[in-house]
LUMPA-941039 format. One record per residue (C-alpha): residue in three letters; residue number from 1; x, y, z. Coordinates in steps of 0.001 Angstrom, whole numbers, plus 500000, padded with zeros to 6 digits. Example, Ala and Ser with C-alpha at 12.3 -4.5 7.8 and 13.67 -1.06 7.14 Angstrom:
R   rest    nr     east    north       up
R    ALA     1   512300   495500   507800
R    SER     2   513670   498940   507140
END
This chain:
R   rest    nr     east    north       up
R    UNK     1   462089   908400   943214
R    UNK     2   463161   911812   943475
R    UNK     3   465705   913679   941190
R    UNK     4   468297   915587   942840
R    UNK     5   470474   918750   942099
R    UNK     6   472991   920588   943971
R    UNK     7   474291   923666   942850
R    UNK     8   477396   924738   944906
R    UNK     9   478287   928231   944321
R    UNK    10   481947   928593   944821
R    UNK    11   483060   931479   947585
R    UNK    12   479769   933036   947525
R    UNK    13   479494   935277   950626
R    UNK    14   475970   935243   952317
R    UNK    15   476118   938690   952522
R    UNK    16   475938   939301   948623
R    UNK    17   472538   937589   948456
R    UNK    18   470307   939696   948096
R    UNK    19   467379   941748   945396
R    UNK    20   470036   943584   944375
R    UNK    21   473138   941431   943611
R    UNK    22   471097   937981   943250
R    UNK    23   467419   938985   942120
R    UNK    24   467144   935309   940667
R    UNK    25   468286   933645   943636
R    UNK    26   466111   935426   945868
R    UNK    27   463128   934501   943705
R    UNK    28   463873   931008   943868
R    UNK    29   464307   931289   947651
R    UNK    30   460729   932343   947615
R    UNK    31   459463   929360   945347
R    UNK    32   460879   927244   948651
R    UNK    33   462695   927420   951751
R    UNK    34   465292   930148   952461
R    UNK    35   467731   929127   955412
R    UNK    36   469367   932863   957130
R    UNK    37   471658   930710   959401
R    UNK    38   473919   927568   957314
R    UNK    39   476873   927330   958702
R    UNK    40   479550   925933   956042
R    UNK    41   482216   923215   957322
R    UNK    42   485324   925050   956895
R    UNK    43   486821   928148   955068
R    UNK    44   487772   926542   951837
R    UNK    45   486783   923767   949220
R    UNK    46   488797   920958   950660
R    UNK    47   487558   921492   954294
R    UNK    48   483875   922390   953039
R    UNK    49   482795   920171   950873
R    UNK    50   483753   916609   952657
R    UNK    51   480611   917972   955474
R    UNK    52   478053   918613   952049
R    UNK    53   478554   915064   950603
R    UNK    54   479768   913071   953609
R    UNK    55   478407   914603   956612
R    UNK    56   481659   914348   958127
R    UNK    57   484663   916613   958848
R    UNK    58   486696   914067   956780
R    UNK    59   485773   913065   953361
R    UNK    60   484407   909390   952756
R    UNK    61   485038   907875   949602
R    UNK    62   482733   904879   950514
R    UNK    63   479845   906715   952986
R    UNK    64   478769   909903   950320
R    UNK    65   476097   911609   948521
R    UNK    66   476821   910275   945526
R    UNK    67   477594   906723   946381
R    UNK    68   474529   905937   948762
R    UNK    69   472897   907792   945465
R    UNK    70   474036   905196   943060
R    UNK    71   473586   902325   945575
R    UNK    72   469809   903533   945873
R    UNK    73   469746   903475   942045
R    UNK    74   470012   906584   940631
R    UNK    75   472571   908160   937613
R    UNK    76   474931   910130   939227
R    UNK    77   476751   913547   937592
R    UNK    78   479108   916902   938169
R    UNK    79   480309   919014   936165
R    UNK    80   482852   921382   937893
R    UNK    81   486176   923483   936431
R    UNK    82   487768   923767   940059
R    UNK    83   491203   921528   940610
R    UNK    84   490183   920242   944725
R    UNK    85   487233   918319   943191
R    UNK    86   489402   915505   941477
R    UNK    87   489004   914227   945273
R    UNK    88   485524   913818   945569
R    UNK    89   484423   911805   942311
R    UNK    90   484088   908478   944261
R    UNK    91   480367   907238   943271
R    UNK    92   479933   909624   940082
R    UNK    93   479015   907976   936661
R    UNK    94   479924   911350   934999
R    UNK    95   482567   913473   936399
R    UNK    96   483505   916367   934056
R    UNK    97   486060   919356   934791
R    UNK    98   485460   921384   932252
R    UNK    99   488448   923611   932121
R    UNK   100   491052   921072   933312
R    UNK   101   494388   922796   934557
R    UNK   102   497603   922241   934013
R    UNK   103   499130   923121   936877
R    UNK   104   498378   922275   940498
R    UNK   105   498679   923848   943429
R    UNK   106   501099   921936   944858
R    UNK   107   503123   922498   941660
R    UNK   108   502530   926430   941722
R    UNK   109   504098   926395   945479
R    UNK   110   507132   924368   943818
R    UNK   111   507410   926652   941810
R    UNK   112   507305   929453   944207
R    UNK   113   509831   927619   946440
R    UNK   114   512320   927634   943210
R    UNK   115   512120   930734   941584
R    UNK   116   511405   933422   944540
R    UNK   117   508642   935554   944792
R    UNK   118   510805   938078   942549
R    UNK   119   510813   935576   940151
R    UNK   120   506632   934705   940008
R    UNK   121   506373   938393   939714
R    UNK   122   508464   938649   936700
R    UNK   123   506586   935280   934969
R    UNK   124   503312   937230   935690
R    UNK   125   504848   940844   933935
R    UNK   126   504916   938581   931132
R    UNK   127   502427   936685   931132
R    UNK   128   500458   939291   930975
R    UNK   129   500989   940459   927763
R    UNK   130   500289   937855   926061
R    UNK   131   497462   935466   927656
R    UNK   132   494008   935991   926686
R    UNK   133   491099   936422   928917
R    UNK   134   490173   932716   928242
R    UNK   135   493291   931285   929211
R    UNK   136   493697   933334   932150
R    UNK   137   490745   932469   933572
R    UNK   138   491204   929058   935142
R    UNK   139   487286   927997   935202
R    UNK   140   484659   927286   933236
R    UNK   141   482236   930370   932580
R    UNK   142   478515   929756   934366
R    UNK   143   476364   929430   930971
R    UNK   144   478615   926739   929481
R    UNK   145   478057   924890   932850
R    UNK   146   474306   925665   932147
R    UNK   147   474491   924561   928472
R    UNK   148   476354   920813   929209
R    UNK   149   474061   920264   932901
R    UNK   150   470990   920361   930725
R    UNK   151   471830   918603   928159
R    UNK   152   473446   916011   930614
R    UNK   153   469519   916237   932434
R    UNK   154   467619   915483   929131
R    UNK   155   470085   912226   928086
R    UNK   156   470485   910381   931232
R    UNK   157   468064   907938   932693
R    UNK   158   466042   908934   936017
R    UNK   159   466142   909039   938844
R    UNK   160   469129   911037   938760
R    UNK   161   471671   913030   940899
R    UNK   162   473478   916252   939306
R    UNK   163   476257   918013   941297
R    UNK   164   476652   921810   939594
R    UNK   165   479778   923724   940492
R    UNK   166   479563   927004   939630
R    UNK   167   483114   929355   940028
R    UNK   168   482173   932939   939324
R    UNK   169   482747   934092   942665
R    UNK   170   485858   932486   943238
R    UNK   171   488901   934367   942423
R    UNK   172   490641   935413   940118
R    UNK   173   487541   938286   939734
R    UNK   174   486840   938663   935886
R    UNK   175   483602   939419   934796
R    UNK   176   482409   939477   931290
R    UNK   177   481428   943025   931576
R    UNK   178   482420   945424   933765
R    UNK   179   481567   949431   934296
R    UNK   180   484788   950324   935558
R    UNK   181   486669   950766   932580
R    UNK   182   489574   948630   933111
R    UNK   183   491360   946988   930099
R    UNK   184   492204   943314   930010
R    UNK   185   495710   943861   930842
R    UNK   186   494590   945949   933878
R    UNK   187   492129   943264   935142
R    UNK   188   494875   940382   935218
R    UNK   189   497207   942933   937209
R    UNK   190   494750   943232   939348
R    UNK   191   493664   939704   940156
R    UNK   192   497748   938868   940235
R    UNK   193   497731   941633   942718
R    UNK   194   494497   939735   944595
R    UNK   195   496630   936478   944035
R    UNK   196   499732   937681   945573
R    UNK   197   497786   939251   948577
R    UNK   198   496287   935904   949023
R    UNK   199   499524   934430   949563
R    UNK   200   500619   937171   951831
R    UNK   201   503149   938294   949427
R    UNK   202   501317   941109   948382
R    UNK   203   499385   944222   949993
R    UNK   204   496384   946102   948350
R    UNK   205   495038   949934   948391
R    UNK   206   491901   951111   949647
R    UNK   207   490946   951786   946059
R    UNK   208   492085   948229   944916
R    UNK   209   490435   946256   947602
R    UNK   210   486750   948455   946520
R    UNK   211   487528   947556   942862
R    UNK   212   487978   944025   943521
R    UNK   213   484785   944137   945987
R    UNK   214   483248   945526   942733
R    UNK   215   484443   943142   940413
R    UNK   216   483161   940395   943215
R    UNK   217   479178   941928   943171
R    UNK   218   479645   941852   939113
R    UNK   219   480914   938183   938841
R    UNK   220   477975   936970   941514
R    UNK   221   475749   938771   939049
R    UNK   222   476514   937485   935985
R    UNK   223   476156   933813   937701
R    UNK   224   473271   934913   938999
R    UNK   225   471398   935253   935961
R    UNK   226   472518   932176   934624
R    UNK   227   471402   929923   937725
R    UNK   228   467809   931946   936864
R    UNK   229   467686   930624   933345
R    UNK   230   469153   926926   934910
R    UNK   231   466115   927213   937119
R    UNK   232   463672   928002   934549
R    UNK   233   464660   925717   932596
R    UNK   234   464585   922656   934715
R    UNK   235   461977   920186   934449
R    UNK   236   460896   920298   938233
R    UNK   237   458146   918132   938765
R    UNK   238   459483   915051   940955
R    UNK   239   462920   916828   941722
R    UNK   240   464445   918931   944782
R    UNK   241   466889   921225   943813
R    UNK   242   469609   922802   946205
R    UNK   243   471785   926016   946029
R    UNK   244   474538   926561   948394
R    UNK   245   477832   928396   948822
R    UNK   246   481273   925695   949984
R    UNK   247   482293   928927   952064
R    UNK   248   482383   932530   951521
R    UNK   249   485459   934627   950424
R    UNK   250   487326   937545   952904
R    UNK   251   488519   941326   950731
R    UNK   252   490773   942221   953529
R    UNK   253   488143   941832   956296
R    UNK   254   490334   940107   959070
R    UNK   255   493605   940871   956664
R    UNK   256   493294   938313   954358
R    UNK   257   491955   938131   950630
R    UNK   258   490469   935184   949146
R    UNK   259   489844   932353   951595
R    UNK   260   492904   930356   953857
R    UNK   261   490368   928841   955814
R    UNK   262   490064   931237   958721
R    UNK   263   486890   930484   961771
R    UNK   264   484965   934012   960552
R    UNK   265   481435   934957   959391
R    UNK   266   482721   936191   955919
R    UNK   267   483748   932545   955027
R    UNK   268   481901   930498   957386
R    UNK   269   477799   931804   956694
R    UNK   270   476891   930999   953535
R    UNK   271   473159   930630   951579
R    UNK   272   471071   927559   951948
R    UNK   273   468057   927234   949403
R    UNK   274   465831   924383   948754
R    UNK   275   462989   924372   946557
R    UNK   276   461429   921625   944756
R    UNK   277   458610   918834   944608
R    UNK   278   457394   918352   947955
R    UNK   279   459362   921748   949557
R    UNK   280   457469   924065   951564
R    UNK   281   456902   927421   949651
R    UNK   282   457915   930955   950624
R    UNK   283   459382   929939   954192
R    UNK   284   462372   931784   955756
R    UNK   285   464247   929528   958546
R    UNK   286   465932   931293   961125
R    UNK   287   467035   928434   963070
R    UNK   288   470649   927390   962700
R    UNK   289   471543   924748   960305
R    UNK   290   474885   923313   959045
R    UNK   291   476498   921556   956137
R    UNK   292   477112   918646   958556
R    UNK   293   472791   917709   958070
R    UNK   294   472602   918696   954353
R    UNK   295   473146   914668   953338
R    UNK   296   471120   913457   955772
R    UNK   297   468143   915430   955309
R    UNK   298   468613   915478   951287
R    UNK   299   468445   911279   951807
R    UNK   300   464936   911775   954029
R    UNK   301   463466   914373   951873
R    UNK   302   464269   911314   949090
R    UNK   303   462659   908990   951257
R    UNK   304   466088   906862   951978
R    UNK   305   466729   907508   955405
R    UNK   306   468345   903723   955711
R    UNK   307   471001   905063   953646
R    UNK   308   472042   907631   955579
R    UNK   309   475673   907857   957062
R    UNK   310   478265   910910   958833
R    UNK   311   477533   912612   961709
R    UNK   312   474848   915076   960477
R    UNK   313   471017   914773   961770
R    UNK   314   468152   915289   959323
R    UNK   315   466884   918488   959495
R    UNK   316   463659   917467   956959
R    UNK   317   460691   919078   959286
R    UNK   318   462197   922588   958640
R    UNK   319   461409   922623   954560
R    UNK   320   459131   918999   953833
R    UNK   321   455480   920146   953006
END
């Protein structure tokens, strides 16, 4: 049997794939099939990713990816540093966050509800004096992801299923490097700025929401050139390998920053890529595809079509050789 991987990409806008932002993406898209039209299932994690794994608008802890997976007989992994996934772990032998929080969202609005806007603002004055990059940033940097998803690949037994989460282009927008000469202290105002706008407590300037669009293109980068060393890395002889986006993320385009789940193009078109033993090579699909048949065609391409579940159909003659 088949090996499986699925990299999700975390608020990664279709429009920033491209030579430009994503030369190693694109090069993979050319090693296999390149979908222009995937419509996600919803504007954020929680509505997204129950379509990817269940083929259903509501998530299925029994009917999933990972558990028809593990039924079928395979070793089933993700590694992920985003809160929302602690509710998708049903059928998972590993399930790693790698950056685990502290506080939820839930208890952030608490919080909120207590204290006042006023009051948030104040906590985040101070706070950002004194918290480091690392412990501002809530997730898991993409090459440590890398470094712990191979090393997960070259222990476990095949056939195997490995669920990659990648965060860069999810807010708050820090890149390791960036050309715009802002300090540490001036990147977490920012992104508390970004934050607060989210939450429509907040407004932004021209010149913030360009810097933040900047900050965006450089964080998509950077994970960029770590899913090309993933990829060239990865032993692909017998395996399919997947890169998608959950949904994209909005910089003010319909008056909202970050993503609330909103029925637009910025959030709702995101990349589809599949390459992989078996894939057609160098094909761009323009037909329209969603996240609703990504399950059900992953289980034919793996030759387990009586496994299937949800309410996606198999959309296998578009990328099988």
């Amino acid at each position: 049997m088949k090996n499986l991987i699925l990299i999700v990409m975390d608020a990664l806008r279709f429009d920033h794939v491209n030579p430009e932002i994503t030369p190693n993406l694109m090069e993979i898209a050319g090693e296999g099939v390149f979908f222009r039209y995937c419509l996600a299932g919803g504007g954020t994690t929680k509505s997204s990713i129950p379509c990817i794994i269940s083929a259903n608008y509501q998530y299925d802890p029994e009917k999933n990816l990972p558990t028809a997976l593990k039924k079928a007989g395979y070793t089933t992994g993700c590694f992920h540093s985003n809160i929302l996934m602690k509710d998708f772990k049903n059928g998972f032998d590993t399930f790693i966050d790698l950056k685990r929080k502290m506080l939820t969202q839930k208890t952030k609005r608490k919080i909120r509800r207590i204290i006042g806007d006023r009051g948030v603002r104040l906590l985040k004055t101070i706070r950002r004096k004194i918290k480091t990059v690392e412990s501002y940033i809530p997730y898991e940097r993409a090459e440590r992801l890398v470094e712990r998803c191979l090393r997960w690949i070259e222990e476990v037994e095949r056939p195997y299923f490995l669920w990659a989460h990648f965060m860069e282009p999810h807010v708050p927008y820090f890149p390791p490097e960036n050309d715009l000469g802002l300090s540490t202290e001036e990147l977490i105002k920012l992104n508390d700025k970004v934050i607060e706008a989210a939450w429509r407590k907040g407004t932004l300037t021209e010149e913030e929401i360009e810097t933040i669009k900047r900050l965006y293109r450089l964080e998509v980068s950077y994970m960029d050139h770590w899913l090309g060393e993933f990829h060239r890395k990865l032993d692909k002889e017998n395996t399919i390998i997947v890169y998608t986006a959950d949904h994209g993320d909005e910089f003010g385009d319909h008056g909202d920053f970050s993503h609330r789940g909103k029925i637009v193009p910025e959030l709702l078109h995101v990349p589809l890529i599949i390459v992989g033993d078996g894939i057609k090579r160098g094909v761009v699909v323009e037909e329209d595809v969603s996240h609703l048949d990504l399950a059900p065609t992953l289980l034919d391409l793996l030759g387990l079509y009586e496994y299937r579940f949800g309410l996606g159909r198999s959309f296998k003659h578009l990328c099988a050789e």
